[in-house]
C-alpha positions as CSV (number, residue, x, y, z in Angstrom):
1,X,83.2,-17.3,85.5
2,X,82.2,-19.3,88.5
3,X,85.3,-20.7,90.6
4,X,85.0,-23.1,93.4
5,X,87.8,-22.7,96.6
6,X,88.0,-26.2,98.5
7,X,87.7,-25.7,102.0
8,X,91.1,-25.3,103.5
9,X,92.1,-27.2,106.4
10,X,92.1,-25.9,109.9
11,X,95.8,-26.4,110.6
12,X,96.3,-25.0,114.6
13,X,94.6,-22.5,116.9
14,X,96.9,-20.4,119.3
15,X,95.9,-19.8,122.6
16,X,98.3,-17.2,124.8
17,X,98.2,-19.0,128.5
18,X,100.3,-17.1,131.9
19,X,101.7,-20.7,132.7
20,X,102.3,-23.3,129.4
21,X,103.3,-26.2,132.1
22,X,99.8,-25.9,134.0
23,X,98.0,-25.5,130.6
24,X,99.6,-28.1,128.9
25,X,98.7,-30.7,131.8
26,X,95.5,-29.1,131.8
27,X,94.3,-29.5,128.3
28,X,95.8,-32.8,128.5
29,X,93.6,-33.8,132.0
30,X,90.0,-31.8,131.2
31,X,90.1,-32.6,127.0
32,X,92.7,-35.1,126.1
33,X,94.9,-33.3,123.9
34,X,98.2,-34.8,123.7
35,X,101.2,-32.8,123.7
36,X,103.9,-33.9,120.7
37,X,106.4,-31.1,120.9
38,X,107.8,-28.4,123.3
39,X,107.6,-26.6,125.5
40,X,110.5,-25.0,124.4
41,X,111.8,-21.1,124.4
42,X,111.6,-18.6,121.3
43,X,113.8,-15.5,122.0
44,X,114.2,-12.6,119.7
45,X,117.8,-13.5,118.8
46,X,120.0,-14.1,115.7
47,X,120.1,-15.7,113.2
48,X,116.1,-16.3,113.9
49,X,115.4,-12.7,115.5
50,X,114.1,-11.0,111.9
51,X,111.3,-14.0,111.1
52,X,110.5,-13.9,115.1
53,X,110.1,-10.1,115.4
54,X,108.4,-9.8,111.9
55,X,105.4,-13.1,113.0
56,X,105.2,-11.3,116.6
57,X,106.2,-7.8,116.7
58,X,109.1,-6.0,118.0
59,X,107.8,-5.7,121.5
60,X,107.8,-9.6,121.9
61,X,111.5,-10.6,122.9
62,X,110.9,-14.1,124.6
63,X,107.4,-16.6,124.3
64,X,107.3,-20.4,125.6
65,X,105.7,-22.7,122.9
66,X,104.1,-25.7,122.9
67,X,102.0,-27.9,120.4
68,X,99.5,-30.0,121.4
69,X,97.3,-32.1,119.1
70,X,93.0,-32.8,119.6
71,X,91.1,-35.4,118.8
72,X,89.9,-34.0,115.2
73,X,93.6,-33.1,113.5
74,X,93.8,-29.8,114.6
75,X,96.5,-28.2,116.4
76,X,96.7,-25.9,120.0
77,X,99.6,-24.3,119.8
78,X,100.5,-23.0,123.2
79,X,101.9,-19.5,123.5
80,X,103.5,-18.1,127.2
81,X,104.2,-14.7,127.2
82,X,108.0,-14.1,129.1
83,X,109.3,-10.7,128.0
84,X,106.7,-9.5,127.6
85,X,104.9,-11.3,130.5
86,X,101.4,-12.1,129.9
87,X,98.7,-9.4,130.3
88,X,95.6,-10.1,133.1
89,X,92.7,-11.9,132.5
90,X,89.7,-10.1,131.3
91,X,86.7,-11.5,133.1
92,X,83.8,-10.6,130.1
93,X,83.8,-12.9,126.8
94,X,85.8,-9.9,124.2
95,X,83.4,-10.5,121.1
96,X,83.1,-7.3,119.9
97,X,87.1,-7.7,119.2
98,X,88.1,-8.7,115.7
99,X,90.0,-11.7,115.7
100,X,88.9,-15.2,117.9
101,X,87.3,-15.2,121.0
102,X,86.4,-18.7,122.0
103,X,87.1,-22.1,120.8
104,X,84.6,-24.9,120.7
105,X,84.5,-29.0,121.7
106,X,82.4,-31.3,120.7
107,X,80.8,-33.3,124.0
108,X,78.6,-35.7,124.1
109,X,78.6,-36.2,127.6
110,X,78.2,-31.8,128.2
111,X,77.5,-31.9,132.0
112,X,80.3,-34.2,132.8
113,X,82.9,-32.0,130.8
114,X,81.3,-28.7,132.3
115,X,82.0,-30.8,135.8
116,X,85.6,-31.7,134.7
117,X,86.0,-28.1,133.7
118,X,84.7,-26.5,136.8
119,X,86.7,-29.2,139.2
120,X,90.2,-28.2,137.8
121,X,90.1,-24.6,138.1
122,X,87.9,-23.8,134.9
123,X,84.1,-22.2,135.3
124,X,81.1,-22.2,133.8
125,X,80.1,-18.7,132.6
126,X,76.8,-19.5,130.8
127,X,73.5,-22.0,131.8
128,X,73.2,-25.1,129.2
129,X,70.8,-24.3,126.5
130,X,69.4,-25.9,124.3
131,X,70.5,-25.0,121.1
132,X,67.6,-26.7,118.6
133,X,64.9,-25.8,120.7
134,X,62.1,-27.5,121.5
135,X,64.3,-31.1,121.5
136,X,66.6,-30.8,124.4
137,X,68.8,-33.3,122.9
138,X,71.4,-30.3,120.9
139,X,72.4,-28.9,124.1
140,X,75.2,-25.8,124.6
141,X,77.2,-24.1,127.3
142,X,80.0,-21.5,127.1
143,X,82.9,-22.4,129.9
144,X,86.3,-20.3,130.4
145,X,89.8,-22.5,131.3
146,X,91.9,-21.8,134.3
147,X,93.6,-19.8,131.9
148,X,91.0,-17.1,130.7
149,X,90.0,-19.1,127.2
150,X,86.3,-19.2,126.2
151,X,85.6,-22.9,125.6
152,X,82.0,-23.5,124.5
153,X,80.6,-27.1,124.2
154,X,78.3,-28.5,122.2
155,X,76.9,-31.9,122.3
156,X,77.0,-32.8,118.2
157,X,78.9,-31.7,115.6
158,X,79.2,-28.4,114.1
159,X,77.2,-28.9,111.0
160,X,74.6,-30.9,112.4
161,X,74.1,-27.9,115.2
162,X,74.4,-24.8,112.5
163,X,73.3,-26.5,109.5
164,X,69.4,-26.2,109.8
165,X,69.3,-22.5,109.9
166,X,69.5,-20.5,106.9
167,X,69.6,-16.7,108.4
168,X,67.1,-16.4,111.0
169,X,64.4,-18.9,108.8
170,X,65.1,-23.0,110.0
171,X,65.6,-25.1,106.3
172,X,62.3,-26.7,104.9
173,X,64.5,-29.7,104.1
174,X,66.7,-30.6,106.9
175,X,66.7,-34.4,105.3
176,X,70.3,-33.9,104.7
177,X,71.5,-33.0,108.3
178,X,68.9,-35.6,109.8
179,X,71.4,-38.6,107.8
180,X,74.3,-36.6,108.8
181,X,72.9,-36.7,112.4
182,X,72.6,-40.7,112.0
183,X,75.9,-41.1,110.6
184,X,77.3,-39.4,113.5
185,X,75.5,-41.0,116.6
């Protein structure tokens, strides 16, 4: 027997920053996300200690939150570290780590986000490629925040950049993607 799963929703992403104030005006400034609740304290204390403890562990005793919402309907939820504090920043991309390791915007205008990025404490930690080569119009770049996030950027949509490949072959028939491409531009 064949069963089909819908795709579920992406509901929220959480992202662990040293300083949730700075962050929050931060992804607010250099991607627009809007903040629509918090930040507010969590602390490993009754009645809500046992749910806390059991979702985060028994070392975490105190975390700032905050919930931020992006332009597509999914959340950030901002995490802050207090007790305890937050650990330092690693300075190579951790993708050999289970789990996330970046996030990734969708940019028409690439160079002038990298620029924002770059301007307000961020960096660029990759060149701009181009990521449907030869056309130079489905362009890439990773970036890190001020806050030690990967944040790569690509200039269209995630289906229209992945969607022609199948393994390491490209599709025969891209026909699909090429509507989705003029549907989306």
């Amino acid at each position: 027997m064949t069963s089909t799963t819908c795709p579920r929703p992406l509901n929220h992403i959480g992202i662990s920053v040293p300083d949730i104030d700075r962050a929050i005006a931060w992804y607010a400034e250099v991607l627009g996300y809007r903040l629509f609740s918090g930040p507010f304290d969590l602390v490993a204390s009754p009645p809500a200690q046992a749910q806390f403890q059991d979702a985060l562990g028994e070392r975490c005793k105190h975390v700032r939150i905050a919930h931020l919402s992006t332009g597509g309907g999914v959340g950030i939820e901002l995490f802050q570290p207090v007790s305890p504090v937050s650990l330092p920043d690693v300075t190579d991309i951790r993708f050999d780590q289970s789990g996330p390791f970046h996030i990734c915007v969708t940019d028409p205008d690439i160079d002038g986000l990298i620029s924002k990025i770059v301007a307000t404490g961020g960096s660029q930690i990759s060149e701009v490629w181009d990521d449907r080569p030869p056309s130079g119009i489905y362009r890439m770049v990773y970036c890190r925040d001020p806050f030690g996030t990967i944040i790569e950027i690509h200039t269209h949509p995630y289906e229209i950049v992945q969607g022609w490949r199948v393994g390491n072959e490209v599709k025969e028939n891209t026909e699909e993607f090429t509507t989705l491409e003029t549907q989306n531009e």
